[in-house]
DSSP file (Angstrom, degrees, kcal/mol; ACC not computed):
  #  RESIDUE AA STRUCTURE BP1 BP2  ACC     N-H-->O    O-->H-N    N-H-->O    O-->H-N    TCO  KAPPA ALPHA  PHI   PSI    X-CA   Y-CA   Z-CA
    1    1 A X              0   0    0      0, 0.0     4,-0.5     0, 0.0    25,-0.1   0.000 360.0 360.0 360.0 -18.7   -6.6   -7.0   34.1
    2    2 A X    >>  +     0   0    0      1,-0.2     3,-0.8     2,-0.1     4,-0.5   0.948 360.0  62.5 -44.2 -32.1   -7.4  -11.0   35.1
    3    3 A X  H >> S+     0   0    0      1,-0.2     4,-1.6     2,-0.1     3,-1.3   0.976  75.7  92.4 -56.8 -40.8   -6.9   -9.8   38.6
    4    4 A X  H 3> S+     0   0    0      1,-0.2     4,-2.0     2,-0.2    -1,-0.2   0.704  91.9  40.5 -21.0 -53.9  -10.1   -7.2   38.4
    5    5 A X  H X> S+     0   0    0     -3,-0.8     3,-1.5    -4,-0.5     4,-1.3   0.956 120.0  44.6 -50.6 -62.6  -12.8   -9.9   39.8
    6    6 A X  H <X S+     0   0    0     -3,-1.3     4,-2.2    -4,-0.5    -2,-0.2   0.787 117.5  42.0 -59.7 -39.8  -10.4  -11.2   42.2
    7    7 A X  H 3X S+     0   0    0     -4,-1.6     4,-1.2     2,-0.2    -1,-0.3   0.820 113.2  57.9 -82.8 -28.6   -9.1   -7.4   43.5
    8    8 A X  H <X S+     0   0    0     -4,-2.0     4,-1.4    -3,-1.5    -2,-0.2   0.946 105.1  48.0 -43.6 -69.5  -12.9   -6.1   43.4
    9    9 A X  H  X S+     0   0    0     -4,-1.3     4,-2.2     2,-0.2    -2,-0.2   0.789 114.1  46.9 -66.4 -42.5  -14.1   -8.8   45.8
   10   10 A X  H >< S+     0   0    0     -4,-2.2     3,-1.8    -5,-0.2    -2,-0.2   0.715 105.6  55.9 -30.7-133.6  -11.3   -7.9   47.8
   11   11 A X  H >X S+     0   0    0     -4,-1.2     3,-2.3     1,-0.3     4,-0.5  -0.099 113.4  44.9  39.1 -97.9  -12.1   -4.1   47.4
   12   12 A X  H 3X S+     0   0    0     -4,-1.4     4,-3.7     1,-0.3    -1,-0.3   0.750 115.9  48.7 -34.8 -55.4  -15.9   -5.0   48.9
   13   13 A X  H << S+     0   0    0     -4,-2.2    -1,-0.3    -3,-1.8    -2,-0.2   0.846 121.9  30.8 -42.1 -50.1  -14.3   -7.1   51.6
   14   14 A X  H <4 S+     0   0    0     -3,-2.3    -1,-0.3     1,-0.1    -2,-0.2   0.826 132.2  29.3 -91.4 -38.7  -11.8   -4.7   52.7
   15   15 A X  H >< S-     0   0    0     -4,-0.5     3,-0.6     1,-0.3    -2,-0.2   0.701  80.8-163.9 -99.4 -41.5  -13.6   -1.4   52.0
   16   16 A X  G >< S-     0   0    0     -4,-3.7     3,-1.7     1,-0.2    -1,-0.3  -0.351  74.8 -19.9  56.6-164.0  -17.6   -2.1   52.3
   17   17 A X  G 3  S+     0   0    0      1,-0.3    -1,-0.2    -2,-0.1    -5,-0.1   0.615 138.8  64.3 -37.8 -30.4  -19.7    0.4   50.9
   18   18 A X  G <  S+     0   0    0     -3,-0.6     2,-0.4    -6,-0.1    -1,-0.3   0.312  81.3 106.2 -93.8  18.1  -16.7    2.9   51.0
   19   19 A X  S <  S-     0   0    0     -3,-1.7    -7,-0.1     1,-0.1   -11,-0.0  -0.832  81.6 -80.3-109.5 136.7  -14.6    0.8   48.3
   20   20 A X        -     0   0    0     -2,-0.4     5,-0.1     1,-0.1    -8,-0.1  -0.029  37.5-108.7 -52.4 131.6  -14.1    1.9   44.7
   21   21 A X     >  -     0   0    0      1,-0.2     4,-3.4     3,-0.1    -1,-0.1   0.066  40.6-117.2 -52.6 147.2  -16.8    1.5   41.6
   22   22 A X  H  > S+     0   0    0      2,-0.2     4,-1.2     1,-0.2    -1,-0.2   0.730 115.1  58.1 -63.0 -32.1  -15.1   -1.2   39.3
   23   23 A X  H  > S+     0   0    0      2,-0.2     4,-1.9     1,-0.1    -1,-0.2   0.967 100.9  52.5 -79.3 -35.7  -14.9    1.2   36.6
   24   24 A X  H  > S+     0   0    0      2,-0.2     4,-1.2     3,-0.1     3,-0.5   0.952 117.2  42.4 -34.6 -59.3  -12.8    3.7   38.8
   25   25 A X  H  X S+     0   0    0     -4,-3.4     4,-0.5     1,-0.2     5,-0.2   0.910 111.2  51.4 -61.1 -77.0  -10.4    0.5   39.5
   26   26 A X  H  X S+     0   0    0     -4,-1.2     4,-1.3     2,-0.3    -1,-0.2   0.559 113.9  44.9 -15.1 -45.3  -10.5   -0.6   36.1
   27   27 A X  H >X S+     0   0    0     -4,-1.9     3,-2.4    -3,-0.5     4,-0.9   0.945 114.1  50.2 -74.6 -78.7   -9.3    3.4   34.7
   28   28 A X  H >< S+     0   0    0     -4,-1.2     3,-1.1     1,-0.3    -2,-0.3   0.499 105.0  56.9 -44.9 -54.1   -6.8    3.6   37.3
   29   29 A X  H 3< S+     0   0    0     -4,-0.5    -1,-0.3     1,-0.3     7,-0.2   0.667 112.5  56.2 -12.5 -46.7   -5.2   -0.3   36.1
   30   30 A X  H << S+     0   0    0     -3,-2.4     2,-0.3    -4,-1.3    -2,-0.3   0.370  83.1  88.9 -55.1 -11.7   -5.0    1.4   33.1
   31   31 A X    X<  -     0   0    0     -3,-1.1     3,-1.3    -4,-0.9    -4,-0.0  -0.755  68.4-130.3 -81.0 129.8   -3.2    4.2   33.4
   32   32 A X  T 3  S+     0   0    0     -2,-0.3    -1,-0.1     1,-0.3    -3,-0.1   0.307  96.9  47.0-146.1  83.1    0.1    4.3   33.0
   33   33 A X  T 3  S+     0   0    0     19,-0.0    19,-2.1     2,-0.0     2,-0.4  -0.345  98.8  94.6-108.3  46.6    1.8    6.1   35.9
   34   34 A X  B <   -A   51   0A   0     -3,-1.3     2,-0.8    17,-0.3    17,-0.2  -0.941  61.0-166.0-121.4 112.5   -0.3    4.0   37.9
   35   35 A X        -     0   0    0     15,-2.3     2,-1.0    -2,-0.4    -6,-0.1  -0.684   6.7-159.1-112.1 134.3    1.0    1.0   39.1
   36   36 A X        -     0   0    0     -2,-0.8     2,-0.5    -7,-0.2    13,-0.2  -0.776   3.5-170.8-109.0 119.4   -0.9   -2.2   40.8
   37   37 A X  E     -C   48   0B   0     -2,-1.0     2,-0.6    11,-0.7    11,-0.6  -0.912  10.5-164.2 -73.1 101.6    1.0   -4.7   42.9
   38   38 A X  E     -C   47   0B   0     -2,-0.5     2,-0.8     9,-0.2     9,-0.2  -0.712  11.8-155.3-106.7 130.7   -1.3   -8.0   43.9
   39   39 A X  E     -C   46   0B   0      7,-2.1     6,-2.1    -2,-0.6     7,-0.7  -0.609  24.9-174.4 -95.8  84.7   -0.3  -10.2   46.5
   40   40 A X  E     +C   44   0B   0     -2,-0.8     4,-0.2     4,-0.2     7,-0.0  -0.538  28.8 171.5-115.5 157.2   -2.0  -13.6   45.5
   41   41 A X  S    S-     0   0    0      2,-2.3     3,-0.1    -2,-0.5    -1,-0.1  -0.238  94.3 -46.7-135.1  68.6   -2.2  -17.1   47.4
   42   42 A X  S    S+     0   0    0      1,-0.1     2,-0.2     0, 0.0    -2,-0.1  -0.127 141.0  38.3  83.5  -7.8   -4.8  -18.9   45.1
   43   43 A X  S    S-     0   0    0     -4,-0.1    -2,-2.3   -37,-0.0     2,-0.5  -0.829 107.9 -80.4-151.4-160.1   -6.8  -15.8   45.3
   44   44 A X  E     +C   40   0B   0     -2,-0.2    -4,-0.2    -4,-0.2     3,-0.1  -0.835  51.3 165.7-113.6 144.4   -6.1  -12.5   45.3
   45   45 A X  E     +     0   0B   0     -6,-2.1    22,-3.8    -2,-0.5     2,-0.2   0.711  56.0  14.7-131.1 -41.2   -5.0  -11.3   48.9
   46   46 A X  E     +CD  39  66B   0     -7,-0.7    -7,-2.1    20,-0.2    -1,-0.5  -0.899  55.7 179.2-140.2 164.3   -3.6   -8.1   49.1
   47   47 A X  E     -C   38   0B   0     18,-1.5    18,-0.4    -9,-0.2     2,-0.3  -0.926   8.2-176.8-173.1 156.1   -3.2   -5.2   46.8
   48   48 A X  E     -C   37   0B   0    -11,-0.6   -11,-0.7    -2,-0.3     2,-0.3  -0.938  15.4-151.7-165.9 152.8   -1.7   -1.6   46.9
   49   49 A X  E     - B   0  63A   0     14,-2.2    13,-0.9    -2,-0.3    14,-0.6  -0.958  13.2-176.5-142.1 158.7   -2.0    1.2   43.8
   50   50 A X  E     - B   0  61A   0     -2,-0.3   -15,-2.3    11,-0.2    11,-0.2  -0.860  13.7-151.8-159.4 104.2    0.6    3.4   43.5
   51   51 A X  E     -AB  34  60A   0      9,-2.1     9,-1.9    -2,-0.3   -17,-0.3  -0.729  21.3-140.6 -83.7 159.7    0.6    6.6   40.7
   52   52 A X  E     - B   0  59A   0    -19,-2.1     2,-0.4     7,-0.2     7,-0.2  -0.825  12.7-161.5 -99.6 148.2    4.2    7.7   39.6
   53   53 A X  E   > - B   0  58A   0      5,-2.3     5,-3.4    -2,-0.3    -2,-0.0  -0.923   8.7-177.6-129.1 100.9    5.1   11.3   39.0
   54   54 A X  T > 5S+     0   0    0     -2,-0.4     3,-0.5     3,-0.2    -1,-0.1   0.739  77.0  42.3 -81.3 -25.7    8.1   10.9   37.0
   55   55 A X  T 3 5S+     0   0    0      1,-0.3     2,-2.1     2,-0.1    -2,-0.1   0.924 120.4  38.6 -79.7 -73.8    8.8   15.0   36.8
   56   56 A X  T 3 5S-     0   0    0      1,-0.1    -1,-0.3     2,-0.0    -2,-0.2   0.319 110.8-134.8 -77.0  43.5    8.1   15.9   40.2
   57   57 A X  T < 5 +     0   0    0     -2,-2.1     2,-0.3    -3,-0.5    -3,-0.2   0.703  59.5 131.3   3.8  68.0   10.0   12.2   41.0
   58   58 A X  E   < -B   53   0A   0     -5,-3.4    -5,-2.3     2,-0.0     2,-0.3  -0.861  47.5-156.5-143.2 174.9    7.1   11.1   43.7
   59   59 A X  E     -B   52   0A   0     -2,-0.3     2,-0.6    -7,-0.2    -7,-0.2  -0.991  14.0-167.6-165.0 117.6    5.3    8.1   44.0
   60   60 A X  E     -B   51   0A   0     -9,-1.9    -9,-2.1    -2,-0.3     2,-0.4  -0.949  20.3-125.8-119.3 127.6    1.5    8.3   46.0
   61   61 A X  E     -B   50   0A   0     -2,-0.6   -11,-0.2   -11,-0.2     3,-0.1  -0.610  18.8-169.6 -93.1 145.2   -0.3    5.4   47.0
   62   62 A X  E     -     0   0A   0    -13,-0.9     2,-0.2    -2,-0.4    -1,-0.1   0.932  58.6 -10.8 -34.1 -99.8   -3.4    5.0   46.1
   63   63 A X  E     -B   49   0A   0    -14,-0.6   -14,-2.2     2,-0.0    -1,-0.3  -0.739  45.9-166.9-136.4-179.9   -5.0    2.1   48.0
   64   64 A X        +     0   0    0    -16,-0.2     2,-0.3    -2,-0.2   -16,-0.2  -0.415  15.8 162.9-179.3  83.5   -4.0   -0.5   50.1
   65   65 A X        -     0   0    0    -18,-0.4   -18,-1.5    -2,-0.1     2,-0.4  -0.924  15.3-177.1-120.9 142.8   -6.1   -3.2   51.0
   66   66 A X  B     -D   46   0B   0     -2,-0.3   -20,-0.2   -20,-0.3     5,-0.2  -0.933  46.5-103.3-128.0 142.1   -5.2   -6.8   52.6
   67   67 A X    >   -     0   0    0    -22,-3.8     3,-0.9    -2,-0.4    -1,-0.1  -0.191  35.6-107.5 -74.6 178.8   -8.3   -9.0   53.0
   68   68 A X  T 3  S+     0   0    0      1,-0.3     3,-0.5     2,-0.2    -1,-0.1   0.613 114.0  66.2-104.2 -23.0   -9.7   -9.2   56.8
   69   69 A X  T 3  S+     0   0    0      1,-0.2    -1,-0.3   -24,-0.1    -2,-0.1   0.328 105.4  30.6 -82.0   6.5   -8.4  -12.5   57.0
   70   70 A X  S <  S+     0   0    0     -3,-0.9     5,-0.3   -25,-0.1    -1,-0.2  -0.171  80.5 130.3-152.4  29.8   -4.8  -12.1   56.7
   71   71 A X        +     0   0    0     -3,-0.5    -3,-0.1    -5,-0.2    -4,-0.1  -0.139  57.7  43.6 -39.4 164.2   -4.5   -9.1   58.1
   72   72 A X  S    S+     0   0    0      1,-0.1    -1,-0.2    -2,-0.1     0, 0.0   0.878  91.5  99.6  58.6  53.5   -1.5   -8.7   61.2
   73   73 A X  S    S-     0   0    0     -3,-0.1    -1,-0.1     0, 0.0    -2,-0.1  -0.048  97.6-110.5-159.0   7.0    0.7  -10.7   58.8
   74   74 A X  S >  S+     0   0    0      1,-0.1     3,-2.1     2,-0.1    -3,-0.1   0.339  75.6 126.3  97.0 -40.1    2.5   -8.1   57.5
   75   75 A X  T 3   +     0   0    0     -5,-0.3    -1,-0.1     1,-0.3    -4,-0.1   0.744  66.7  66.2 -28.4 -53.0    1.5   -7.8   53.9
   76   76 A X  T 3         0   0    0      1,-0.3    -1,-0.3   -12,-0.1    -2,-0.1   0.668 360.0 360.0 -70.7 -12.3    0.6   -4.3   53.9
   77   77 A X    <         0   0    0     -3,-2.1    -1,-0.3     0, 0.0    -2,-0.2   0.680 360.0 360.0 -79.5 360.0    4.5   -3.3   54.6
């Protein structure tokens, strides 16, 4: 949960107006079949969420954001 500023401001960056309320992220960090992957290089850079469904053995992502400034670099794969 340190990440939460870091992954937020990201959020805004990546999303604008269409990127998810901080308590939404926050529930969703918590959960846990939900799992958060941060990609960080002194800040936080990229990000993916990902719930598990261990019965019906599937895996949905979430979100997926890399910040506009290191885009085309690959991250998001």
């Amino acid at each position: 949960m340190d990440d939460l500023p870091a992954l937020m401001a990201l959020e805004e960056g990546a999303f604008g107006p269409r990127g998810w309320l901080e308590e939404f992220v926050r529930q969703l960090m918590e959960d846990p079949n939900v799992i958060t992957l941060v990609v960080e290089d002194r800040t936080v850079i990229a990000y993916t969420m990902f719930s598990i469904s261990p019965a019906l053995e599937t895996a949905e992502v979430l979100s997926l954001a890399v910040s506009p400034a290191r885009r085309r670099q690959g991250l998001g794969r």
